[in-house]
Backbone as numpy.savetxt, mean C-alpha at the origin, in Angstrom:
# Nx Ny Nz CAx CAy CAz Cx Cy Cz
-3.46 29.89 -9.45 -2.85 29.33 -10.65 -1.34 29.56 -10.61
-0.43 28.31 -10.83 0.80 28.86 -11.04 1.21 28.95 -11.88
2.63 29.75 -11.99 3.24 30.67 -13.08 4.20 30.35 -13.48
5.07 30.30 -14.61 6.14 29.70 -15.47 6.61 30.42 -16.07
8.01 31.37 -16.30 8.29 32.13 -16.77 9.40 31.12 -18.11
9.36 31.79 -19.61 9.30 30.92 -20.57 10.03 31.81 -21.47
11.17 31.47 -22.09 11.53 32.19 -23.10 11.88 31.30 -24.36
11.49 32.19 -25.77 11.92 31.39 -27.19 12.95 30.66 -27.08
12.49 29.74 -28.01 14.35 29.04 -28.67 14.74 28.66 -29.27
15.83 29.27 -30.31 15.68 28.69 -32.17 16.96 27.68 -31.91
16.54 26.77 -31.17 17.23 25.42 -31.26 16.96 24.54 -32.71
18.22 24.45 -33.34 17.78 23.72 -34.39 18.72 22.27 -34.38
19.48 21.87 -33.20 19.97 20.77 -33.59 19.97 20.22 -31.85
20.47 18.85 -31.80 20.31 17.88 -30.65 21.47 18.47 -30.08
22.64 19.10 -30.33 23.62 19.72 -29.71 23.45 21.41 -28.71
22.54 21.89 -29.69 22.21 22.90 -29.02 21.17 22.84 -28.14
20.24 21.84 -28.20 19.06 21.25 -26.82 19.70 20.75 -25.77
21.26 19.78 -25.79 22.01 19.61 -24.48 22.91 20.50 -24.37
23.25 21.98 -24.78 23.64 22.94 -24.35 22.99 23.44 -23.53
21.33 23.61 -24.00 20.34 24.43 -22.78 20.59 23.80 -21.96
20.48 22.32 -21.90 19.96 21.29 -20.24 21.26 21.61 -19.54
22.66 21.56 -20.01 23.90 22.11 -19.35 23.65 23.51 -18.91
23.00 24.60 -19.67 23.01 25.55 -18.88 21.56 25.59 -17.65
21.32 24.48 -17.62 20.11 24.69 -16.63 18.25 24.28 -17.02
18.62 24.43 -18.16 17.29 25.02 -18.76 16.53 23.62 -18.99
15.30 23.48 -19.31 14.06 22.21 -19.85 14.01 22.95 -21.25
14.04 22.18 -21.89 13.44 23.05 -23.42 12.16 22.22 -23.24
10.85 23.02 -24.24 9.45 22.54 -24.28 9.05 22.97 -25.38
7.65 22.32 -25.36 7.01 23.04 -26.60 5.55 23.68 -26.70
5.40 24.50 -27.15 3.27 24.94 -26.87 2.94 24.38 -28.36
1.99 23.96 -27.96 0.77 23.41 -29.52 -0.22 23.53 -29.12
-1.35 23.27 -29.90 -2.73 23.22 -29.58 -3.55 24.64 -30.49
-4.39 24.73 -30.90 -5.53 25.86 -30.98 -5.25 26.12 -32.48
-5.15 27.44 -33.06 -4.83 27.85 -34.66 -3.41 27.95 -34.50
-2.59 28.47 -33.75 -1.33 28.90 -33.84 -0.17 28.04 -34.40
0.79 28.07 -34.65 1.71 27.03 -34.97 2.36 27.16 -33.66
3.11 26.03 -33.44 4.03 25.10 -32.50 5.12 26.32 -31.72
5.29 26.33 -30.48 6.23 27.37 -30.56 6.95 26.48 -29.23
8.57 26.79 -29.97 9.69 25.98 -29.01 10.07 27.51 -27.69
10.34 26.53 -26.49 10.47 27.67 -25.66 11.58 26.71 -24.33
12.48 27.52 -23.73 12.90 27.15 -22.43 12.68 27.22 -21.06
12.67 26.86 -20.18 12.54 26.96 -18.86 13.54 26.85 -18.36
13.31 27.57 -16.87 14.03 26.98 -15.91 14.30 25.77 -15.27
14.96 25.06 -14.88 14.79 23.67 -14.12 14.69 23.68 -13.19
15.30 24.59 -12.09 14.91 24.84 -10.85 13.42 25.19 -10.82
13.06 25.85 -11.49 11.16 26.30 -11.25 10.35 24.91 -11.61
10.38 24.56 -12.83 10.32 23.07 -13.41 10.00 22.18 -12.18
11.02 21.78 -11.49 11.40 20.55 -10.79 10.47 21.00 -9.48
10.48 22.52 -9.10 9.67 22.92 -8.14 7.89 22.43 -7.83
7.77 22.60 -9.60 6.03 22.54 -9.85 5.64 21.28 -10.19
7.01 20.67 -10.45 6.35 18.81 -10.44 6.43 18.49 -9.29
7.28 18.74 -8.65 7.34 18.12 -7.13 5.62 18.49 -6.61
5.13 19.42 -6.53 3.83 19.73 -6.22 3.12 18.47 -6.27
1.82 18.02 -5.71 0.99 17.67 -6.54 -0.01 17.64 -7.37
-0.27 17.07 -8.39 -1.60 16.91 -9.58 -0.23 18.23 -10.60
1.18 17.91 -10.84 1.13 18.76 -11.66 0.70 18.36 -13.12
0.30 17.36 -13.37 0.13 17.04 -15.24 -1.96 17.69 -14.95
-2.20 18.09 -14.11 -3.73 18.06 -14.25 -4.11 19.92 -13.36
-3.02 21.01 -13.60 -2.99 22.01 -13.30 -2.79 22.65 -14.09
-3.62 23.96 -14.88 -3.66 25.02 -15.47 -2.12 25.54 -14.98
-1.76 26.03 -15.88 -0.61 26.86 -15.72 0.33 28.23 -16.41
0.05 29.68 -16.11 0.44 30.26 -17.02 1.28 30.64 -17.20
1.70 30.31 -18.49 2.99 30.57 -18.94 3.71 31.78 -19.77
4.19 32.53 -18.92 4.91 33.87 -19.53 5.99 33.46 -20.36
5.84 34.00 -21.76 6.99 33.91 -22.90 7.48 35.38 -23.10
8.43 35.92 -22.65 8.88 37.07 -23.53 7.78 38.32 -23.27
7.15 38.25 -22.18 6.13 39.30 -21.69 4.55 39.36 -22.26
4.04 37.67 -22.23 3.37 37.47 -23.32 2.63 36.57 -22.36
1.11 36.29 -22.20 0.62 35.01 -20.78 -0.22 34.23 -21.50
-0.10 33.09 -21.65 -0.98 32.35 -21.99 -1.33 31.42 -20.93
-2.73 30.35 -21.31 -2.28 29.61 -20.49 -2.75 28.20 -20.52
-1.95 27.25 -20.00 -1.45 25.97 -20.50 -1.45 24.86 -19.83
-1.71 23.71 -20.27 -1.87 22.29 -19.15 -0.49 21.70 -19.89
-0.03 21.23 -18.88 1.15 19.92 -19.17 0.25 18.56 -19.45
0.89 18.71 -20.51 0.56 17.09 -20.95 1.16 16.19 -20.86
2.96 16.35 -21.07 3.45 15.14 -21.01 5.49 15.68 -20.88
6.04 14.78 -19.43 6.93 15.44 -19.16 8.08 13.90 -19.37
8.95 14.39 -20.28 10.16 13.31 -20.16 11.46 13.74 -19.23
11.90 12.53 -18.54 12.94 12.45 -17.48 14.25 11.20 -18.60
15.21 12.04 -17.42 16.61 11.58 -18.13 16.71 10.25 -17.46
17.02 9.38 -18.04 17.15 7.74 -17.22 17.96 7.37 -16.07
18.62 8.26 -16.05 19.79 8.33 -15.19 19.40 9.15 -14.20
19.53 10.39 -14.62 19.68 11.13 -13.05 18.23 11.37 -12.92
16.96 10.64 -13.57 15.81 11.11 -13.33 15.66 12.78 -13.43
16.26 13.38 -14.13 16.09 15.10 -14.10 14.86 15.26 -15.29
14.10 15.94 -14.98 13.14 16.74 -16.47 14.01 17.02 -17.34
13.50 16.31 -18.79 14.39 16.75 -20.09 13.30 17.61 -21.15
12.40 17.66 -20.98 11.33 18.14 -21.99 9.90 18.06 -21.32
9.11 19.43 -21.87 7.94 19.12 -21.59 7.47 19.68 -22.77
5.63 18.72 -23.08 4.79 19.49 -24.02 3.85 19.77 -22.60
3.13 21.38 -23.56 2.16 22.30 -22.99 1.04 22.11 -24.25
0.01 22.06 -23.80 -0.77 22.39 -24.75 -1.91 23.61 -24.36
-2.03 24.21 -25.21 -2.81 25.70 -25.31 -4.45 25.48 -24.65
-4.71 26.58 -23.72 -5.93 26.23 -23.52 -6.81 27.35 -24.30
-7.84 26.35 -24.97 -8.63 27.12 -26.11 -9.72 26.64 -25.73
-10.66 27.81 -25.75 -11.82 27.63 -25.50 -12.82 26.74 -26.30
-13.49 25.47 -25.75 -14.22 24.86 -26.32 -13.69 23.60 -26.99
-12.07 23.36 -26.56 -11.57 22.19 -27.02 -11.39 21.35 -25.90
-12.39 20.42 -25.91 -12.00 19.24 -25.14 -10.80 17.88 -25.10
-10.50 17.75 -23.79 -9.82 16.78 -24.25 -10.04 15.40 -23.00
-9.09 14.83 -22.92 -9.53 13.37 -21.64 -7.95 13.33 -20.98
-8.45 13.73 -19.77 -7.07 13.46 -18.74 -7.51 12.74 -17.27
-6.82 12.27 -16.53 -6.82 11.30 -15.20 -6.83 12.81 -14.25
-7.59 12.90 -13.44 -7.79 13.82 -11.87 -7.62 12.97 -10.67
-7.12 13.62 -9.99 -6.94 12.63 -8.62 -8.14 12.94 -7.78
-8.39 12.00 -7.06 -9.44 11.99 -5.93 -8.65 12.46 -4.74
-9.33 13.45 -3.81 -9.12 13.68 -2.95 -10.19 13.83 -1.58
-9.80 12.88 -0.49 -10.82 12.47 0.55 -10.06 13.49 1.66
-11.75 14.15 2.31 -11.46 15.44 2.88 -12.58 14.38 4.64
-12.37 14.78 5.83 -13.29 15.26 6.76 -13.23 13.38 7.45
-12.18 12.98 6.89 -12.17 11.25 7.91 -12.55 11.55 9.25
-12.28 12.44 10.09 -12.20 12.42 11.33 -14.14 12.51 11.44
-14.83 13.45 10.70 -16.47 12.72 10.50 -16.89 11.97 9.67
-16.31 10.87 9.97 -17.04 9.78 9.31 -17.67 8.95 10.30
-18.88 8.87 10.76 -18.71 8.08 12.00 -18.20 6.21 11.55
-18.75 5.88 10.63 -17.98 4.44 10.25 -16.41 4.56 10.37
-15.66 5.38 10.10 -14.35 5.31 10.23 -13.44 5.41 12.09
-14.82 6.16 12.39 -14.29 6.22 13.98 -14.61 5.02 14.89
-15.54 4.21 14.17 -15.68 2.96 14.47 -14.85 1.53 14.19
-13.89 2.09 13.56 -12.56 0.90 13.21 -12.72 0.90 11.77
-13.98 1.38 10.75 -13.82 1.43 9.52 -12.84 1.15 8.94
-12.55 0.85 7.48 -11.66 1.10 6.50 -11.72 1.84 5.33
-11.31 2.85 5.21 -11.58 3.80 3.69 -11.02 2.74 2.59
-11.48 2.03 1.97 -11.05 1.38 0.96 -10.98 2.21 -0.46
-10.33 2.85 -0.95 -9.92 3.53 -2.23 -9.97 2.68 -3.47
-10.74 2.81 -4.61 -10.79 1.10 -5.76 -10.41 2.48 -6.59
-10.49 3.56 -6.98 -9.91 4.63 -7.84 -9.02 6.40 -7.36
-8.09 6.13 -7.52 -7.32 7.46 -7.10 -7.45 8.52 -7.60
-7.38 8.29 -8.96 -7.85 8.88 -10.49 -9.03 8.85 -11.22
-9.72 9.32 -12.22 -10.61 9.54 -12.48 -10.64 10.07 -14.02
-10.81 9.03 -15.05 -10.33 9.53 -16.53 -11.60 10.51 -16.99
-11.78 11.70 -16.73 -12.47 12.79 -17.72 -12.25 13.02 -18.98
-13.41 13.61 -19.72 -13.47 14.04 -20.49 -14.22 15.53 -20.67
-13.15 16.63 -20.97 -13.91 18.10 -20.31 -12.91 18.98 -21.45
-13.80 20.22 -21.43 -13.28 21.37 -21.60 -11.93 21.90 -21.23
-11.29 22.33 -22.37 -9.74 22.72 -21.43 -10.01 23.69 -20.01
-10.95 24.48 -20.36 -11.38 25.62 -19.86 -12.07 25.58 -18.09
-11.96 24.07 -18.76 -12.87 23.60 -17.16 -12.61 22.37 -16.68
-10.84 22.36 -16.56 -9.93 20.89 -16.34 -10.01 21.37 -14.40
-10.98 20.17 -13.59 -10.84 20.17 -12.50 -9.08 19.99 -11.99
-8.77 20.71 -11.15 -7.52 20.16 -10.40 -7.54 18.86 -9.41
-8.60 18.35 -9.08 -9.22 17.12 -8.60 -10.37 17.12 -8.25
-10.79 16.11 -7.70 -12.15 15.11 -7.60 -12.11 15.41 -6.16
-13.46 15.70 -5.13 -13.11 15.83 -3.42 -14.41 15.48 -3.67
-14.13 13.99 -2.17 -15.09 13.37 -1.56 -14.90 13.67 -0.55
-16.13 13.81 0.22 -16.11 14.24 1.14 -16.86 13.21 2.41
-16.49 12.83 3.02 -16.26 11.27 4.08 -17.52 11.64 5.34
-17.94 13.10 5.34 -18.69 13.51 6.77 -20.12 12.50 6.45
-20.24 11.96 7.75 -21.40 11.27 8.09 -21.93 10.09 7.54
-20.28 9.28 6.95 -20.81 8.23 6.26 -20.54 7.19 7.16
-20.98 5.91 6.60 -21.09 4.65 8.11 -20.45 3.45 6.84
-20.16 2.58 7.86 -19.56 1.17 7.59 -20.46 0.90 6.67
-20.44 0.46 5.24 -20.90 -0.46 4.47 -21.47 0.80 3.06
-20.69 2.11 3.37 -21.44 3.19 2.23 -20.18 3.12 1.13
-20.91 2.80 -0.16 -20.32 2.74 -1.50 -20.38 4.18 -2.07
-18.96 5.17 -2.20 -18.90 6.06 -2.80 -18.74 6.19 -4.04
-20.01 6.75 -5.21 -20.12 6.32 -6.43 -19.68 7.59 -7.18
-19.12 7.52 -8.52 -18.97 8.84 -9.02 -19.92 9.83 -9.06
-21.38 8.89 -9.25 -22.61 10.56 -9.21 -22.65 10.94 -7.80
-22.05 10.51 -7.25 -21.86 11.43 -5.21 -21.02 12.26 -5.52
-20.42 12.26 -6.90 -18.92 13.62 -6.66 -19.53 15.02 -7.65
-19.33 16.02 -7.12 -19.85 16.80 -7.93 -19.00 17.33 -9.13
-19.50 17.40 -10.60 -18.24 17.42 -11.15 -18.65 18.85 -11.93
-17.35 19.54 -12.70 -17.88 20.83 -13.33 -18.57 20.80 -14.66
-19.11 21.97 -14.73 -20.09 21.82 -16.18 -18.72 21.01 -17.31
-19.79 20.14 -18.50 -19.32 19.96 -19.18 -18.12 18.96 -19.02
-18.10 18.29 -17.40 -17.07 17.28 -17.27 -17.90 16.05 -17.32
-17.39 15.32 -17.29 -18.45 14.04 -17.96 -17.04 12.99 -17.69
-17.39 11.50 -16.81 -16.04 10.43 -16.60 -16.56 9.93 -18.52
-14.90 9.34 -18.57 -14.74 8.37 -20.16 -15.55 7.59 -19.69
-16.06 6.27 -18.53 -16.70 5.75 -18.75 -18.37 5.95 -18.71
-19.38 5.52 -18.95 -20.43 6.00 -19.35 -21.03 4.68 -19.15
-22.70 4.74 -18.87 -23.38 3.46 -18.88 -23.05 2.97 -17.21
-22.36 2.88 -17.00 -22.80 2.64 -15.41 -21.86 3.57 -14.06
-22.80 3.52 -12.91 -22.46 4.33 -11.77 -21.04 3.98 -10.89
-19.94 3.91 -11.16 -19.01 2.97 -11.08 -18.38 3.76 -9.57
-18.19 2.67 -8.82 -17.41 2.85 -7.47 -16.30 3.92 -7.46
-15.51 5.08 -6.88 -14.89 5.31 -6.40 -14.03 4.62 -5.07
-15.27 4.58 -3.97 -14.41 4.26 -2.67 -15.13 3.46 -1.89
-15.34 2.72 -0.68 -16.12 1.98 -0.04 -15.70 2.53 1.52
-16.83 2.66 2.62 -16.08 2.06 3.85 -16.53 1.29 4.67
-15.50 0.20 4.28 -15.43 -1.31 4.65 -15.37 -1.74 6.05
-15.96 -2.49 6.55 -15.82 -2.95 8.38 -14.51 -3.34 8.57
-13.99 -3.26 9.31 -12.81 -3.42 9.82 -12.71 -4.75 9.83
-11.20 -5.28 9.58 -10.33 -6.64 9.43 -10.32 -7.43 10.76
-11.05 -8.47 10.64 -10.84 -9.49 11.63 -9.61 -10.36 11.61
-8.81 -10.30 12.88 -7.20 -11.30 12.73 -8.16 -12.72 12.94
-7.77 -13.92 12.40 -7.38 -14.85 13.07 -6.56 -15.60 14.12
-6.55 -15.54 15.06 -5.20 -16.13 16.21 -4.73 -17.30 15.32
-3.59 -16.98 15.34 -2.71 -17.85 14.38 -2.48 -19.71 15.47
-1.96 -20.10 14.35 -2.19 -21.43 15.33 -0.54 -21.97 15.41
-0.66 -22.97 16.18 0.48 -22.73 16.93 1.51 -23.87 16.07
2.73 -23.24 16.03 3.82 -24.05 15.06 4.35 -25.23 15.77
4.49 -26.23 15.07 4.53 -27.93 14.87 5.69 -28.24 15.76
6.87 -27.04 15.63 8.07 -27.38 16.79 7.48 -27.49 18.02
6.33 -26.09 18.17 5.83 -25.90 19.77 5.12 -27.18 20.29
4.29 -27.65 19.20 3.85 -28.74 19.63 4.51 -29.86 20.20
5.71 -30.16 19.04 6.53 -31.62 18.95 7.16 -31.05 20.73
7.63 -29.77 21.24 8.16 -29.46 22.18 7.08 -30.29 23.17
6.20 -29.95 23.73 4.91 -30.14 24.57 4.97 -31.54 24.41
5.15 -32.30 23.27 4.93 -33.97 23.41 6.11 -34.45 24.22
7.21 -33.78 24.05 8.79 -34.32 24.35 8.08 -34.56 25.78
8.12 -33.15 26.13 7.70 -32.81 28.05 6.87 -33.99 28.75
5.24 -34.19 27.54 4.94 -35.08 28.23 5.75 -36.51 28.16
6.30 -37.26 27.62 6.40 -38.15 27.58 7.51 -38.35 28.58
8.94 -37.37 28.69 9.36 -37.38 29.46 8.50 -37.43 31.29
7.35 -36.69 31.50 6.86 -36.59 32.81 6.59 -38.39 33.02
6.10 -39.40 31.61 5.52 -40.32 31.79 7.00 -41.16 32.01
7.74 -40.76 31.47 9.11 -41.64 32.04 9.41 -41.45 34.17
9.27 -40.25 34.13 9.49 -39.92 35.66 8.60 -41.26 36.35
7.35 -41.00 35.86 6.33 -41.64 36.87 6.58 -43.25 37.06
6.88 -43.48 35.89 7.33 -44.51 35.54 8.55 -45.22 36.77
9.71 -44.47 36.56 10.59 -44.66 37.14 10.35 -44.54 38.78
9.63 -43.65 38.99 9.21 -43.77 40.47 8.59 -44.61 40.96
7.48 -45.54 39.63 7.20 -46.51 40.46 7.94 -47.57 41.21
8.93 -48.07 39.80 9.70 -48.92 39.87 10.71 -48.88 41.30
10.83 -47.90 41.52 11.68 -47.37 42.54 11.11 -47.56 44.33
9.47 -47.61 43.93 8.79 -47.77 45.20 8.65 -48.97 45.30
8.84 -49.95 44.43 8.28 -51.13 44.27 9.96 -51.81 45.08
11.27 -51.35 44.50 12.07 -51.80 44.81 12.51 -51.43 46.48
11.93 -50.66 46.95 11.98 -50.17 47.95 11.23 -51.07 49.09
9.84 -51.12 48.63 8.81 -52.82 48.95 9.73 -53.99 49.34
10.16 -54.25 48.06 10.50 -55.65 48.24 11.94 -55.64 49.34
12.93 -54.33 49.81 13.87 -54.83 50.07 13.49 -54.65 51.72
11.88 -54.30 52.20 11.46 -54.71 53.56 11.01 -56.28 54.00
10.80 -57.19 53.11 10.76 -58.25 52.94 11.35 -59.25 52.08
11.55 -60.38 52.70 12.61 -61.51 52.34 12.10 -62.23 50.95
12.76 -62.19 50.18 12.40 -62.72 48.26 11.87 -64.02 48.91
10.86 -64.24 48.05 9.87 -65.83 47.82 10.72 -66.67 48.23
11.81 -67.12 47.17 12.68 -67.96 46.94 13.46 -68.32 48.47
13.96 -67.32 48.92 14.52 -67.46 50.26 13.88 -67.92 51.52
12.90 -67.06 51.42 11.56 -67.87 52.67 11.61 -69.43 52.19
11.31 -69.70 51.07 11.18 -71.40 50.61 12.35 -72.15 51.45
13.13 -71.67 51.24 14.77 -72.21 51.44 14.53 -72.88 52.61
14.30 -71.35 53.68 14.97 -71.93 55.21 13.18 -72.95 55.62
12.12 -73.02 54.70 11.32 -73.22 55.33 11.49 -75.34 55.19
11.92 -75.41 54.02 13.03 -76.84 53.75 13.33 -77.51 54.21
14.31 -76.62 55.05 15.64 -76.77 56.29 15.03 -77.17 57.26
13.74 -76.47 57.56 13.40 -76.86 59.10 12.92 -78.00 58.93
12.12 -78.23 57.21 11.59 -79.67 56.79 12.70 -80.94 57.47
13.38 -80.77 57.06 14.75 -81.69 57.00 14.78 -82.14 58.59
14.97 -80.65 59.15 15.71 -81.35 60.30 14.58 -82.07 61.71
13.49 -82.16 61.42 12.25 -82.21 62.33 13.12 -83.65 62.21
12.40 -84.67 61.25 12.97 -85.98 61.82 13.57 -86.30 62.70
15.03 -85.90 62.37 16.91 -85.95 63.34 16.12 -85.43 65.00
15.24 -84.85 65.05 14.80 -84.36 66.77 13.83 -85.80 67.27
13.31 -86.39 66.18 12.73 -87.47 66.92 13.27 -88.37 67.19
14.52 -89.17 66.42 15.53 -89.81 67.15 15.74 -89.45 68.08
């Protein structure tokens, strides 16, 4: 359990609450149980330490006032807009037998035995959190599933999680999913873009110009081993002509 060392503070105006935060300090407040309300300061360096942690809004925490231990859940922490720094927290008193409803995080332990996961699985997560309703006395610090020996297609349901006496989820009436693990993602081979194509048509059509041109080229090559139609006609004419003139 961690520890918070906490002293009074007869802050009575908005000037003397940004005096504390200048000298360092979170001012807060305890409520909860028979007692009346009691204003108190912190450190910010310790503060900023135990939020950084995680699950701090869902961790017991005791808080020393003036040599005095109680002990206390954070309920609710305001930040400055600007520099994001902690400006205030409420604590509320843990009293035996007062319930209340807060979010727990899930925590997945033992992936490496899962045999579905060593098979390309997917841990699919559908809840991180988990809204209870419990005893102050018996506020889990989280929810642990535990992943050993499960296979592709196993639905992790909240009655698979073991929870503490007297914790009970807000919802009620049905067995509601936590986590799944899902078969692994099939790619599609993507198909191929319209430039690549229009490219590939250019090519061919150009190859059909080549062939083209080569014919033409063999053909002209043909004809210049033999004498054009027209010309054979000519001299064949000539010889018409001159047969007569030899029989004189």
């Amino acid at each position: 359990m961690n520890s918070l060392e906490a002293s009074i503070r007869n802050t009575k105006s908005r000037g003397e609450v940004n005096a504390l935060r200048q000298d360092g300090k979170v001012p807060a407040i305890v409520y909860g149980g028979t007692e009346e309300n009691q204003k108190v300061s912190l450190s910010k360096k310790h503060v900023k330490n135990l939020i950084n942690q995680e699950n701090f809004l869902s961790n017991i925490i005791s808080l020393n006032i003036d040599g005095n231990s109680i002990r206390v859940l954070p309920r609710e922490v305001s930040y400055d807009t600007l520099s994001d720094e902690p400006i205030h927290i409420d604590f509320l008193r843990i009293v035996k037998g007062t319930k209340i409803i807060i979010e727990i995080p899930v925590k997945f332990i033992n992936n490496e035995k899962s045999p579905g996961l060593k098979r390309g699985g997917v841990l699919n997560i559908v809840r991180r959190k988990v809204e209870l309703k419990c005893a102050t006395e018996n506020v889990p610090n989280e929810l642990v599933v535990d992943l050993d020996g499960l296979e592709i297609g196993t639905s992790i349901k909240i009655s698979s999680i073991s929870l503490p006496e007297n914790v009970k989820p807000t919802i009620q009436g049905r067995d509601f999913v936590v986590a799944t693990v899902a078969a692994p993602t099939v790619f599609k081979e993507p198909e191929k873009p319209a430039e690549e194509t229009a490219v590939e048509g250019a090519e061919g059509t150009e190859g059909a110009e080549g062939a083209e041109g080569a014919t033409t080229e063999a053909a002209a090559k043909e004809g210049g081993d033999k004498a054009p139609e027209g010309e054979k006609g000519k001299e064949e004419q000539k010889k018409d002509q001159k047969a007569p003139a030899e029989k004189k």
